[in-house]
Structure formats: structure tokens, C-alpha cells
N, C-alpha and C positions, 0 to 999 in steps of 0.2 A: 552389581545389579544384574539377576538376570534379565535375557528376552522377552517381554510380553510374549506370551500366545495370543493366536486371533486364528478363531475357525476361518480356515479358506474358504468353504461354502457360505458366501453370508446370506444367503436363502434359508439356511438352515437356524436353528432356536441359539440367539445370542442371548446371556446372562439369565436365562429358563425363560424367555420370552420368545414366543411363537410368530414369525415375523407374518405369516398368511394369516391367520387370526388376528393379530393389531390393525394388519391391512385393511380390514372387514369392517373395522370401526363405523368410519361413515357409512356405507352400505347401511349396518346394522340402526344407525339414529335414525333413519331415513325410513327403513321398515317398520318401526318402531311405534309407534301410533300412540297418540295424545289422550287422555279421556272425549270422551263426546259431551259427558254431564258431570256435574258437580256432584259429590256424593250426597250434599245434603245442600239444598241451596239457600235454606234458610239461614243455614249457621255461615255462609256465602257472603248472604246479603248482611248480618249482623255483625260480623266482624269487619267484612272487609268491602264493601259497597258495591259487590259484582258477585256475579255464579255465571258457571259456565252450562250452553242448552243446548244440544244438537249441532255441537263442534263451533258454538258462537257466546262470546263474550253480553252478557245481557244484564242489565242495572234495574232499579224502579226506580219510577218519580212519580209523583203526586201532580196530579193534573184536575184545576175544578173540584179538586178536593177527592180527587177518587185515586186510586194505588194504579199505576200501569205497569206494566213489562217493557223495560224499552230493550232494543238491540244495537249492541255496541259495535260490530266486528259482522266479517262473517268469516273469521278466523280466531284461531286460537295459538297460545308460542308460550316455549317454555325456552330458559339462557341459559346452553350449555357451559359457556365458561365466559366470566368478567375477565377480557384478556387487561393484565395492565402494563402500562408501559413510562415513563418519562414524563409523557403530556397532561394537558389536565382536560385530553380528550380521549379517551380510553376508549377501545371498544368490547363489543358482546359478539359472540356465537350464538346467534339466535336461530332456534326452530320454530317456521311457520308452519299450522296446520291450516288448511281453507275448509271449510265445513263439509266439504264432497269428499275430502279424507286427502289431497296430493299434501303431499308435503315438500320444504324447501328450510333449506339451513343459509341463511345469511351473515353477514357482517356488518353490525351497523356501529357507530361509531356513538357516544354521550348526548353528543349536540342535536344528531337524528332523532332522540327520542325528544325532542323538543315538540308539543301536541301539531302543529302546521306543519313541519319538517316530516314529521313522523307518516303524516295521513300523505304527503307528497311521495315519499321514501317508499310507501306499502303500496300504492298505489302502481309502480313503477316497475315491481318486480315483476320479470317474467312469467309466461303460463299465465292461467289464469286468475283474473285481477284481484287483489287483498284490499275491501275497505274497512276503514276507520270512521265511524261518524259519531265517536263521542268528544266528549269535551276534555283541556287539562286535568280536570278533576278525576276522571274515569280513566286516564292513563295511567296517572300517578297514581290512583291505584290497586291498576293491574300491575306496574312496575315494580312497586313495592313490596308486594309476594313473590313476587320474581326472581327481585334481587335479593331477597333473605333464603333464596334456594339454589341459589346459581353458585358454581364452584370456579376458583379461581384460578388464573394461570398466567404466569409473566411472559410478552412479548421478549422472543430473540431480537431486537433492532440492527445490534452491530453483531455478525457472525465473529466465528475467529475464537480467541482468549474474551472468556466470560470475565468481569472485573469481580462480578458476587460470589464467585466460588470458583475452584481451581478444575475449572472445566473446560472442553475445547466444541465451539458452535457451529457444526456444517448443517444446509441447508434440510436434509433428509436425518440429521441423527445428532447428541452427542456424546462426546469421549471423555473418557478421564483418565487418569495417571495409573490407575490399575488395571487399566485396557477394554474397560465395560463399553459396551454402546449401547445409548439409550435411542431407539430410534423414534421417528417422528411417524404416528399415522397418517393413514387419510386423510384427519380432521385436520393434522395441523400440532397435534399434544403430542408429547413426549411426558412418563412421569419418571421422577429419579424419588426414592422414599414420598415422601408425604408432600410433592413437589409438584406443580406442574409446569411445562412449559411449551410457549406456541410459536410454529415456525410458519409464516402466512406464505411463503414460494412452493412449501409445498402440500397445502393446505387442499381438499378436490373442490372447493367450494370456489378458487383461484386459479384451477386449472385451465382454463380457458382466455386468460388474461395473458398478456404480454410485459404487464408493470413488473414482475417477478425474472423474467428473464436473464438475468447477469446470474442473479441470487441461487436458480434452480440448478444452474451449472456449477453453485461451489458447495458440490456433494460429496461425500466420501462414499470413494468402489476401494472395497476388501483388495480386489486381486490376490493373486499367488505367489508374487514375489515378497522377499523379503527384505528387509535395510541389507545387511552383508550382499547378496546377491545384488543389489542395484546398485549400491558405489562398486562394488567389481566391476560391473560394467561398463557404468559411468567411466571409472577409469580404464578400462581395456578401449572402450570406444574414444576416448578426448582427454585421453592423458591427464595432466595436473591439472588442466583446466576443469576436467570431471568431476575432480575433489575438491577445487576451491568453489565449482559449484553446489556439490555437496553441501560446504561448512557454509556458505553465502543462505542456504534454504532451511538448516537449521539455526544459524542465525533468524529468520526471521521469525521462525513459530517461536522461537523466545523472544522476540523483538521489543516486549516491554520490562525483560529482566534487563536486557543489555542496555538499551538506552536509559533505564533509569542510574546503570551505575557510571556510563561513559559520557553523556549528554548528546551521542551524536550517534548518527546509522546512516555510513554510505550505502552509494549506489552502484550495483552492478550495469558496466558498461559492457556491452558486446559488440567489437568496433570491427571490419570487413565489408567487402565488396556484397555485391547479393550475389547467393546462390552460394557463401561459405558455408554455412552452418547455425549462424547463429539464430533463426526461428525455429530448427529442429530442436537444436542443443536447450532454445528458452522450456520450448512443447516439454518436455522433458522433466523439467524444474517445475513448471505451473502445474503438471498432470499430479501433480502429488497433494492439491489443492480443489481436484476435481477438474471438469472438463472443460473450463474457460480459457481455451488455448489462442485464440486469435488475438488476444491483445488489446491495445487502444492507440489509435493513429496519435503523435505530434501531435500532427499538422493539422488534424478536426479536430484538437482539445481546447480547451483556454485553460487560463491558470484556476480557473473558479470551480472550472470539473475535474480538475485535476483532483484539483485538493478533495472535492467532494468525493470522488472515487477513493484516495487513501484515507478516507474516515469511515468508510460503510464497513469493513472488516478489521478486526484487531489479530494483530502477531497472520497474517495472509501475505500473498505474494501478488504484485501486481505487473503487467509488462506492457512498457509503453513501448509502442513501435518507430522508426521512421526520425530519430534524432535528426533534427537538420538545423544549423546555426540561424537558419533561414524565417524560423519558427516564431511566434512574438515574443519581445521582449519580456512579458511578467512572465512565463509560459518558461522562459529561459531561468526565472528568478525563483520558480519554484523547486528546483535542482540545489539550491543556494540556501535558502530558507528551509527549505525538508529536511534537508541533512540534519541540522539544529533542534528537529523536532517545534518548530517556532507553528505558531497557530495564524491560520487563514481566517482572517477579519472580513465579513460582509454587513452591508445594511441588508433589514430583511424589507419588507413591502408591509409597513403596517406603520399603525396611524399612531404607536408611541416610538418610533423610531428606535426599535433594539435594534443589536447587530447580532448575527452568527456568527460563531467560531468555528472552526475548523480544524480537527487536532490529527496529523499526520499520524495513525496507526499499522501503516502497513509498510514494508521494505516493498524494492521495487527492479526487475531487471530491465532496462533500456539497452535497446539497441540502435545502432544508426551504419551507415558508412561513411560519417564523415564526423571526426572531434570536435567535443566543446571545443570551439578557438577565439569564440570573443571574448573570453576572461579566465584567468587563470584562476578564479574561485572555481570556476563551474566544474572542469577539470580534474582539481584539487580536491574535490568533492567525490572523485567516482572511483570503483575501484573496475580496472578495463582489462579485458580479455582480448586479448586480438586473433584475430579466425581468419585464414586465405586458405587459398587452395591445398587441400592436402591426398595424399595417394593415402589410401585408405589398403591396411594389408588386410589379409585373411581375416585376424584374430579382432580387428576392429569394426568390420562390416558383419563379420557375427555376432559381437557386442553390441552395436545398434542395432541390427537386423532383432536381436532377441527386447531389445529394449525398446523399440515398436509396439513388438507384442504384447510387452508387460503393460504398456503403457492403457493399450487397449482394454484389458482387462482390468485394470485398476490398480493404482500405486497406492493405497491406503493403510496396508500392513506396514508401512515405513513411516509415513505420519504417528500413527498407534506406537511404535515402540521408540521412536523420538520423543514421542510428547511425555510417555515415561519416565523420560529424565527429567523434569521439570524440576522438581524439588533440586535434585543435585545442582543443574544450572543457576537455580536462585542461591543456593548454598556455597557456590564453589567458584563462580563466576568470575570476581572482580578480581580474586585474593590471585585466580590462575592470568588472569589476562596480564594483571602486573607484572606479575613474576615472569613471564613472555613479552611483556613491554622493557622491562631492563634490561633482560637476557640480549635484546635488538640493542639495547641502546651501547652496551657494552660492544657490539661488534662494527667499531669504528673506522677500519679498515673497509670492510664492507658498504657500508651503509654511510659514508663520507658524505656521500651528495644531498643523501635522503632527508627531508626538512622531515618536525617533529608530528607529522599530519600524517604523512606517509607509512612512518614506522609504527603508529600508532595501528591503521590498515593493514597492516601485515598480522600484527599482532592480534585484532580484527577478525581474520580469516584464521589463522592458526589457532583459536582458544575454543572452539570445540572442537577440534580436532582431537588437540591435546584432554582435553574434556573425556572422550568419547574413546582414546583409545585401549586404555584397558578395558572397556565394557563392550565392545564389538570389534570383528577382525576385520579391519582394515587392509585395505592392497598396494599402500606408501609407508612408509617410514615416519616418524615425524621428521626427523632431520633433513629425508628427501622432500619431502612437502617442503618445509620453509625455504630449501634450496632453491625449489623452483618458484614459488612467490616471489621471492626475492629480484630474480632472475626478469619475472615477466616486470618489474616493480622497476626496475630498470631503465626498459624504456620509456615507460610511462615519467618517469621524471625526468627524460629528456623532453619529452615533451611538453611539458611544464613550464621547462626550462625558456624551449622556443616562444611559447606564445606569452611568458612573463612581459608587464606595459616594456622593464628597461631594454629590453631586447628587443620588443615590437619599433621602439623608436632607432635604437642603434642601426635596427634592419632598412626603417624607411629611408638612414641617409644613405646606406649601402645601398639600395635599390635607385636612389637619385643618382649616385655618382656612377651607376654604371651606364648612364644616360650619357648625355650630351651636357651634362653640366660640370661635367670633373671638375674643370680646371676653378669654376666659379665658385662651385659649393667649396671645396675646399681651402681656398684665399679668404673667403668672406664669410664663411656659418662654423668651420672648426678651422683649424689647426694643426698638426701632427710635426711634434721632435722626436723627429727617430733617436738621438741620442739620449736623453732624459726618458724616453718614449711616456711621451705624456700628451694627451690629446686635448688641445684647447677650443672650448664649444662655445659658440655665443647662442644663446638656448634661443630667443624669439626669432631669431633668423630665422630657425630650423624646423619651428612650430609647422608653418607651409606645406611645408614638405610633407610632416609625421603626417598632418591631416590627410593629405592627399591618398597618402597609402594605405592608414585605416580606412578609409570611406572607399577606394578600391576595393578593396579586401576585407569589407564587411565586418573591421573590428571592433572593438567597442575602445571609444575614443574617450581618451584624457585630456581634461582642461588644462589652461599653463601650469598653475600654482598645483594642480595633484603633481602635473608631471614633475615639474621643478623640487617639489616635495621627494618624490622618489629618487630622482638622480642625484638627487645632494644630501638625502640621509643618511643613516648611519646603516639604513639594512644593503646599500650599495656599498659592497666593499673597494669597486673602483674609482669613487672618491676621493679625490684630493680637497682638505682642506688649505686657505689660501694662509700662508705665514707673512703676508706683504707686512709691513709696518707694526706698529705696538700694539694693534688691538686685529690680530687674527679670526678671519671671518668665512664667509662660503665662498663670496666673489673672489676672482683675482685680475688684474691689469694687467692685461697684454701687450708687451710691443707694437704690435701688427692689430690686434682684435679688437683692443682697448676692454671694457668690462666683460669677463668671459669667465666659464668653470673650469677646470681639470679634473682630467680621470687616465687615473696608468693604467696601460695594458701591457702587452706581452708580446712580443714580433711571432708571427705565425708563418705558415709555409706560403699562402699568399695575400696576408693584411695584417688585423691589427686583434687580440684577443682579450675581449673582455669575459667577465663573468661565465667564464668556460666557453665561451662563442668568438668563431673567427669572423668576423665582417673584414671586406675586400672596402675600404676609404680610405 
């Protein structure tokens, strides 16, 4: 597949459209001017129970038996577009004329043309004042010539991946597979064929509103660079990290091919002290998205605007800031539940008690300085970069240094010929990711440690890579790529490793016996046979302890019977079942302990070594 082209000037005429001329749109409605009179107003009043007189809406009635002229308005309005949307409150584009000739293009929504709402609503708009003082009857209709004239156009609601057509929705334009951009004027319209469509953030009728602000920022800028040109950089600037940033951002603009064939879409962690890297390196990823660079705190979110924020765009990139364990509990459990693609349940405020859903459409990069460590779901869920201080040489400060630049000008030629692959990735996706999932699984040696979540992640990062590398010139290898995933993949499952519950507990007694309690804890809560090397534990004794050091330590704490559940099943390979007498069971009777568990370890350089970890007890 070759490169899309996209004119570098995008000032200049995309797809033979004129972008200073569509610009002009509104201006031009505005100019525009209304009739003053009916052409005929008899055939006005015979057809349709109004005619229009000196830029005012005017009915008869019969009054005492005599014909009068009454006056409805001292305005007139024609409905540029029925914008429709999802609701069964739709709105209009409506042009006011006031009889002195100012005109004004509004937004009113179904409900507004309600006759009280309506005369409330006209009354209200700026400049000077618009009345109504007919009755429902004389509304309906004026509405109803209205709406037999008024042309239509579907409301953008969620940007991103259109689900009605293979289209991509930024606030100012959209795109499609063969590199068109449809932009959005003044008003708000966009047409594609016989099509219309309305973007309200950038609407000029909205211009002055603040409700739009997120939305106006996720625009597409052309810029001058191109895909080959920005991952060279990427990677000349942040090494592997540049490229699994790469395949992490076109994983998302595909976000709903991949999760529909895999059921799940991690998250990019970016873990470091401040002042590494990681808000530059995110700015970077999001600018290809439009200019929404600062992110969304933790620590001011709840889990309710979380979720609401990953539903306002489909296949987009979002970047929570400020990871801290410290954060609320549900706020923590959206990290858990996201992954899964699982939908955010609210009650709404109404008087038949529906709820809202909430369906997770965007990937997401988080950053923090300090790891999920209260649960090894959360964790298990991310896929982590780790960033510290680095000496940055010639050829890397030049790479950022130009990738600054690019940024400023706009990363949108990269979007555009990514999004071009679209067909291919719904075509080729699942059959390559497999075939890159066995390939991992076959490397045993390697990947010993790696549970089946992990390698799944790797493989993850690497399938458009792989995807993508005959169709553009890449500046790694695939084999070097996977090398290094791998690599960083490493320590992150030691870390896994550390904050797993069986370890958090093993560590609490380790942390008590390097106290003052040696001689106690280990006569009375375990046991250790250096010869057998088998450790005998009497679990509730030990509960005390575990507690104390979770709630130090901010962990998240296990009740007896989970924890008892994990030390004694079968995913704890240090496990001894007990063979005491005829019917072999979990307990075993200790000499010294009397009812207690076993679990072998392994003599260490200075303790005792379970499930890959030395504890000093």
C-alpha cells in the first residue's frame, strides 16, 4: 500500500474545495437576507394560516365578525439544518430575522419550539429583543413550512472512529481511508456526497462558549512532517521506548478493530521521578490527536469522569496525569475494569429511574512516579516504560529539538496515512497477532517467568509493528524491537512479582522478624527445618502482623479465608500438601505448632527462598 499524499499547505484547496471560501459560509447566511413580504399573501393565508409583511409574521382572525390583520412576530426565521442526533431532542440551525433587517443564527433544540419555551427562548437572545405573541396554533404553523424546507445533517456527538461509516471525526474536519478531508465550516457543516454533517466546537455561533473547550482542541494540523520522518525521530530521540510509543498510538486509532478481536486494550504507564521525560515524551503521542496536551489530574478525577471522558471520543488517546496509589479506591478500579472494555453503570436524575452506560472507547497514557502497588491486577494491566535521568547526546537533542518543531506545526500527515491502513488492520489483525502470540510462546527459555497476560502485551506492542513493516521504513528491526520489549518486560514482572498478595505476606513476616520479635514470631507463628527445609506456618497467628504492614504500607488488604485460599492452592507452587494419616488434606500437625501449613523453599545467601523471592525469617 502506498503513502497517502496530503498537501502540506492546508490552507490551500483539499479534495477541490476552497478552504477561504467554505470559511465564508457563515458570514455569507448572515448577509443574506430573508424576504420582507410574502409573494402572494393570500395564497399565505389559504394554504398555510400566516404570510409574511414587513419582515413580520401576520395571521387573520375574525373579530365581531369582521377579517383583521393580526401580528405574530416582529421577526422572521428560516432552519438551516435539522441537525439530528441519538435523542428524541434534536436541534435546528435557525436564522432569526428582526424586522429592522439584524440578523442572528441560533441553536434551538425540539423542546424550545414548545409555544411558552419558544416566546421565553426568543425573547432572551441578544441585540435587540425578538417577540412572539401568537398562539401554539400559529407556531405550528409557521414550523411546519419550515420543516418541510429545512435540510438535514447528523450531529458528530462522539469524535474519533465514526461507527456509520469508515470515517475518522476531528473537531475542525473529517478523514477517510483514501486521505480526503472533509472540513467543517463556520456553521458547523461539513458535506461528504449527498451527506451532511455538524461539528458544534466549531461552529461560530459557539464561538464564544466555553462548553466546547476540550472538543476544539481535538483538531487535526496538516504539519509537514511525515509517519517515516516522526518514528525516525521518535527513535533517534527515546530509543525503543520511541517505537513502542509509536505502535501503543497506532494501536489506539485502531482501538476498536483490536479490542473487538482480543477483548482487552492495556494501558501505557510512564513511571519516573519528575523532570524525566515522561510529560514531554506523552506531548508527543497526544499532539498527533490535536493540541490537548496538558492532560487530566488523578487526583481531581473520580472514577465517574473518568469513564465519561473515555466515552466522548472513539479509537483517541487520552493522558491521565499524576498516578498516585494515594488516589480513590474506584478511581483505582477503573485501571481494572477498562482494560476489559466492561461499561460504567450510573443512575441518571430522572423520575423513571434509567441508568447510563458508559462504554470505555479510547486507550489511554498514564503517567505517575510511583507503581500500582496495591494490587497486582492494576499492575498486570499496564504496559510501563520506565524514564530517569539520561545524558542526552548530539543526535537525540537534535531529534527532540526537531520534534518540538514538528509538533508545533502539526502532526496530522501521520494520522492521515496511519488511518489508511484501516482496511488492512481489520483484515490482517488477529490472523498476525496470533501468529506473534505463539512465536512468544514457543520462546521458553526466554519468557519462563512471563505469566500468559504479559506475553499476550508483548505481542500487543509488536502487531503493528509487524503490520506496518513492509508498508513504511522503519528505524528498528522487528527482531530488534521485540528484543527490547522484551527486555523492558522484564522488570516489570519482577515487579509483579514483589507486590503479588503471597509475597506481600511472606514480606510482612520478614519485616516483623527483623524487629524485636525474632525469637517469638518464629517459636510461635512459623517454624523453619533447615533439613527438610520446609517452613511450618500457623496462618491466624500471622494475620496481625500481615495486617499491620498492609495498612503501613498502604496495601490493599486480604481477608483470612482469600488469603488462606492463595497460600494453600494450587497456583502457590510452595505448597505442601499434608500426607498425615488416610485421608490427606491442606492442614498438617506439628510437633511444636500443633495445626499448621507447609511450604518448601530453597536456602538463600541470607534466608529462606520462595516463589523466586529471598525473605531473611
Amino acid at each position: 500500500m502506498d503513502n497517502i499524499i496530503i498537501p502540506k499547505e492546508p490552507n490551500r484547496a483539499l479534495n477541490g474545495v476552497n478552504h477561504s471560501a467554505r470559511r465564508s459560509e457563515f458570514s455569507v447566511l448572515i448577509k443574506t437576507p430573508l424576504p420582507m413580504d410574502s409573494l402572494d399573501p393570500e395564497v399565505g393565508m389559504e394554504k398555510n394560516q400566516f404570510y409574511i409583511k414587513n419582515g413580520c409574521y401576520y395571521t387573520r382572525v375574525t373579530l365581531r365578525g369582521k377579517t383583521i390583520e393580526k401580528v405574530l412576530s416582529n421577526f422572521t426565521m428560516e432552519i438551516l439544518y435539522h441537525i439530528s442526533d441519538d435523542s428524541n431532542d434534536s436541534k435546528r440551525l435557525i436564522k432569526f430575522q428582526r424586522k429592522s433587517g439584524e440578523i442572528a443564527i441560533h441553536e434551538l433544540s425540539s423542546s424550545q419550539l414548545d409555544i411558552n419555551l419558544f416566546k421565553k427562548t426568543v425573547r432572551s437572545f441578544k441585540g435587540k429583543g425578538l417577540l412572539f405573541s401568537g398562539n401554539l396554533d400559529d407556531l405550528q404553523n409557521i414550523t411546519r413550512v419550515l420543516f418541510d424546507n429545512e435540510n438535514e445533517a447528523e450531529e458528530i456527538t462522539t469524535f474519533g472512529q465514526q461507527i456509520n461509516m469508515e470515517a475518522y471525526a476531528f473537531s475542525n474536519c473529517i478523514i477517510n481511508q483514501s486521505g480526503e478531508i472533509y472540513k467543517f465550516n463556520d456553521a458547523g457543516i461539513a458535506r461528504i456526497n449527498e451527506e451532511c454533517f455538524y461539528s458544534a466546537p466549531v461552529a461560530q455561533l459557539n464561538s464564544k462558549t466555553s462548553k466546547y473547550k476540550n472538543e476544539k482542541e481535538f483538531a487535526l494540523e496538516i504539519g509537514l512532517i511525515n509517519v517515516e520522518e516522526f518514528i525516525d525521530l521518535l527513535y533517534q530521540a527515546y530509543g525503543a521506548h520511541g517505537v513502542i510509543g509509536f505502535s501503543f498510538v497506532t494501536s489506539a486509532l485502531f482501538r476498536d478493530i483490536i479490542f473487538k478481536r482480543l477483548r482487552l486494550f492495556p494501558w501505557l504507564f510512564l513511571f519516573g521521578d519528575q523532570g524525566d521525560g515522561k510529560s514531554t515524551f506523552a506531548s508527543f503521542l497526544m499532539s498527533l490527536f490535536g493540541n490537548e496536551l496538558g492532560g487530566h489530574s488523578l487526583f481531581n478525577s473520580t472514577s465517574k469522569a473518568l469513564s465519561r471522558l473515555a466515552s466522548q471520543r472513539r479509537n483517541a488517546l487520552l493522558y491521565l496525569k499524576e498516578y498516585s496509589n494515594d488516589i480513590e479506591r474506584a478511581t483505582l478500579d477503573f485501571f481494572t475494569v477498562g482494560y476489559d472494555g466492561e461499561l460504567y453503570t450510573m443512575a441518571q436524575k430522572s423520575v423513571d429511574n434509567k441508568t447510563l452506560s458508559l462504554e470505555i472507547l479510547s486507550a489511554a497514557i498514564v503517567d505517575g512516579n510511583e507503581l500500582p502497588s496495591k494490587e497486582r491486577a492494576q499492575l498486570a494491566r499496564m504496559i510501563v516504560l520506565f524514564f530517569g535521568k539520561s545524558r542526552f547526546t548530539n543526535e537525540s537533542t537534535d531529534a527532540y529539538n526537531k520534534l518540538e518543531e514538528a509538533r508545533r506545526q502539526g502532526l496530522g500527515q501521520i494520522i492521515m496515512s496511519l488511518y489508511g491502513y484501516r482496511s488492512m488492520f481489520k483484515n490482517n489483525y488477529k490472523i498476525t497477532y496470533d501468529s506473534i502470540f505463539n512465536e512468544l510462546k514457543n520462546k521458553t527459555e526466554e519468557l519462563n517467568d512471563f505469566d500468559d497476560r504479559q506475553v499476550r502485551h508483548i505481542a500487543f506492542l509488536l502487531c503493528p509493528f509487524k503490520l506496518l513493516e513492509d508498508q513504511i521504513n522503519l528505524p528498528i528491526s522487528y527482531e530488534s524491537l521485540q528484543e527490547s520489549i522484551i527486555e523492558s518486560f522484564m522488570e516489570q514482572v519482577e515487579l509483579i512479582k514483589d507486590i503479588s498478595d503471597i509475597n506481600i505476606f511472606w514480606a510482612s513476616l520478614a519485616h516483623k522478624r527483623a524487629s524485636s520479635y525474632k525469637e517469638v514470631l518464629r517459636g510461635l507463628v512459623y517454624y523453619i527445618d533447615e533439613d527438610k527445609e520446609i517452613l511450618y506456618l500457623k496462618l491466624k497467628e500471622a494475620i496481625p502482623y500481615y495486617n499491620e504492614y498492609v495498612n503501613r504500607n498502604n496495601l490493599q488488604r486480604k481477608d483470612f479465608a482469600t488469603l488462606k485460599s492463595l497460600l494453600t492452592g494450587k497456583g502457590n507452587k510452595c505448597f505442601v500438601r499434608s500426607k498425615q494419616g488416610s485421608r490427606p488434606g491442606v492442614a498438617y500437625t506439628h510437633a511444636k505448632l500443633g495445626s499448621c501449613y507447609q511450604f518448601k523453599f530453597k536456602k538463600g545467601n541470607y534466608g529462606i527462598i520462595m516463589n523466586k523471592h529471598e525473605y531473611k525469617l
